[in-house]
TORLO-385192 format. One line per 3 residues: for each residue z, x, y of C-alpha. Coordinates in steps of 0.02 Angstrom, whole numbers. Layout:
<rs>
Z:X:Y ~ ... .
</rs>
This chain:
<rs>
-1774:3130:-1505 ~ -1649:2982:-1518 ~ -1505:3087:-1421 .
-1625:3153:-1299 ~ -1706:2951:-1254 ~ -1523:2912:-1270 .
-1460:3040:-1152 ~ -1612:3046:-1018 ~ -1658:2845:-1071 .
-1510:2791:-955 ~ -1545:2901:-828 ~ -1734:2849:-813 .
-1705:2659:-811 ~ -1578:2672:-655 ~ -1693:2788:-574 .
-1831:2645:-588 ~ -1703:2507:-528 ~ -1645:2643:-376 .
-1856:2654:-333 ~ -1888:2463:-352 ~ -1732:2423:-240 .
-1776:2560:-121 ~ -1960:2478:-106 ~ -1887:2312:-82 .
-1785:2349:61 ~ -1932:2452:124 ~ -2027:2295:117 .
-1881:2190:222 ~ -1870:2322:358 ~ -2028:2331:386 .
-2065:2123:393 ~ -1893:2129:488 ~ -1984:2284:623 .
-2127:2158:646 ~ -2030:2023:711 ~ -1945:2091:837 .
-2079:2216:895 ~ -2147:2167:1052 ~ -2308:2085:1061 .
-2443:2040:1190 ~ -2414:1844:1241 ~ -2586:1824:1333 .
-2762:1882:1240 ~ -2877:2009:1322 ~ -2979:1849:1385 .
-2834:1759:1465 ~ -2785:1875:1608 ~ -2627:1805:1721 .
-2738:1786:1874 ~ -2842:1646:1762 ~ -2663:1567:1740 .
-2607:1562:1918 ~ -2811:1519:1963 ~ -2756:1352:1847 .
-2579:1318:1918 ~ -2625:1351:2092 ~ -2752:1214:2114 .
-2708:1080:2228 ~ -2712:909:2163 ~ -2792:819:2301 .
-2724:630:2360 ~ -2836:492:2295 ~ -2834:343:2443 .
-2969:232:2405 ~ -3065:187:2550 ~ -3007:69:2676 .
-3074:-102:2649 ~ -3166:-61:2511 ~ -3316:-162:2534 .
-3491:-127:2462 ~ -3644:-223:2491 ~ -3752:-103:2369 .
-3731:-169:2195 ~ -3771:16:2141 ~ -3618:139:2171 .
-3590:324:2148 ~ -3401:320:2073 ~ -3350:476:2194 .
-3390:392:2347 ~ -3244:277:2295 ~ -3111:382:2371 .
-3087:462:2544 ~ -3135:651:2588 ~ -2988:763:2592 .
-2957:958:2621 ~ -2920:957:2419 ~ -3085:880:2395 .
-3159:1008:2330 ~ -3057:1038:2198 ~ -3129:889:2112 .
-3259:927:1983 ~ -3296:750:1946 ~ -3250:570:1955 .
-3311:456:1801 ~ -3270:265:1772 ~ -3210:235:1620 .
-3171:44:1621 ~ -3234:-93:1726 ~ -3137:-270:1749 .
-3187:-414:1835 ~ -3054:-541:1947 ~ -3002:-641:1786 .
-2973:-471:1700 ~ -3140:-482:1575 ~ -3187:-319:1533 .
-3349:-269:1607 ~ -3403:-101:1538 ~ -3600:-144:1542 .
-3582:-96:1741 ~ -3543:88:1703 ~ -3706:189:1713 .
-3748:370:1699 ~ -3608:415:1591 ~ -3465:331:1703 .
-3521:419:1869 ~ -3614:261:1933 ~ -3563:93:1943 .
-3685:-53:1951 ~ -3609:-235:1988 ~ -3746:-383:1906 .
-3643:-512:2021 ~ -3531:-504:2164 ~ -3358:-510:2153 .
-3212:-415:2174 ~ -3205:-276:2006 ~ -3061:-171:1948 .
-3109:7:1898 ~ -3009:136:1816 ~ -3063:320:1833 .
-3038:465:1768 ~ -3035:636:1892 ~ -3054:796:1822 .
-3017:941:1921 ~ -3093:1132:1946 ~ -2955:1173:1806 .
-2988:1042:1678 ~ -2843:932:1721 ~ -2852:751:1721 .
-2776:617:1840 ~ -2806:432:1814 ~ -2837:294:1960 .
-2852:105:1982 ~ -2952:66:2122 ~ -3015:-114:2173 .
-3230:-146:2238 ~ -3259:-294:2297 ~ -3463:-295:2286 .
-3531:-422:2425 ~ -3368:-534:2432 ~ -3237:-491:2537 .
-3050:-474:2484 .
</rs>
């Protein structure tokens, strides 16, 4: 028994070694496969025509009104900005901060969740808005209202 586990005994301990190497480098190639395989970029629900939908959106110019000059104390926050043929790209306009001329904040004149404005007192009131477009994106603007003073 002792010359036969010392004649086959060498034999069955490389063959174990040979199998767990084998396995391991199994292992590798296949990790190795899977990283360099190619692979869908975009999910089923994110088609390239919602992509191009997103980047093709024109951002519209913001030009406050001329003379801005409102004698309502009560003002709709997209009626701050002129019409133009990207209009309609906007999805809202919402004031997010309200200053007055010596630069106090006023926030107690947003209303409605930022998409009215109502001025207590006259004067002439920085507001900072935030447009969000058809796409989700977000530009900023700084637009002066002078409510029942001129500027």
């Amino acid at each position: 028994m002792k010359e036969i586990m010392h004649t086959y005994g060498a034999l069955i301990i490389s063959a174990a070694i040979l199998v767990g190497i084998l396995a391991l480098f199994s292992n590798v190639s296949y990790r190795a496969a899977a990283a360099f395989e190619n692979k869908e970029i975009l999910d089923d629900n994110m088609q390239n025509i919602a992509y191009d939908n997103y980047k093709n959106v024109h951002i519209p110019k913001l030009t406050p009104k001329p003379a801005l000059y409102e004698t309502s104390r009560d003002i709709i926050a997209g009626n701050l900005f002129c019409d133009t043929a990207e209009s309609a790209n906007i999805l809202r306009i919402k004031a997010y901060t309200v200053l007055d001329e010596s630069g106090n904040r006023k926030d107690e004149c947003i209303k409605n969740s930022g998409m009215r404005l109502y001025f207590a007192k006259p004067g002439i009131y920085t507001v900072y808005l935030t447009v969000t477009m058809v796409n989700g994106m977000q530009l900023h603007s700084v637009t002066k209202v002078a409510v029942n003073q001129k500027i």
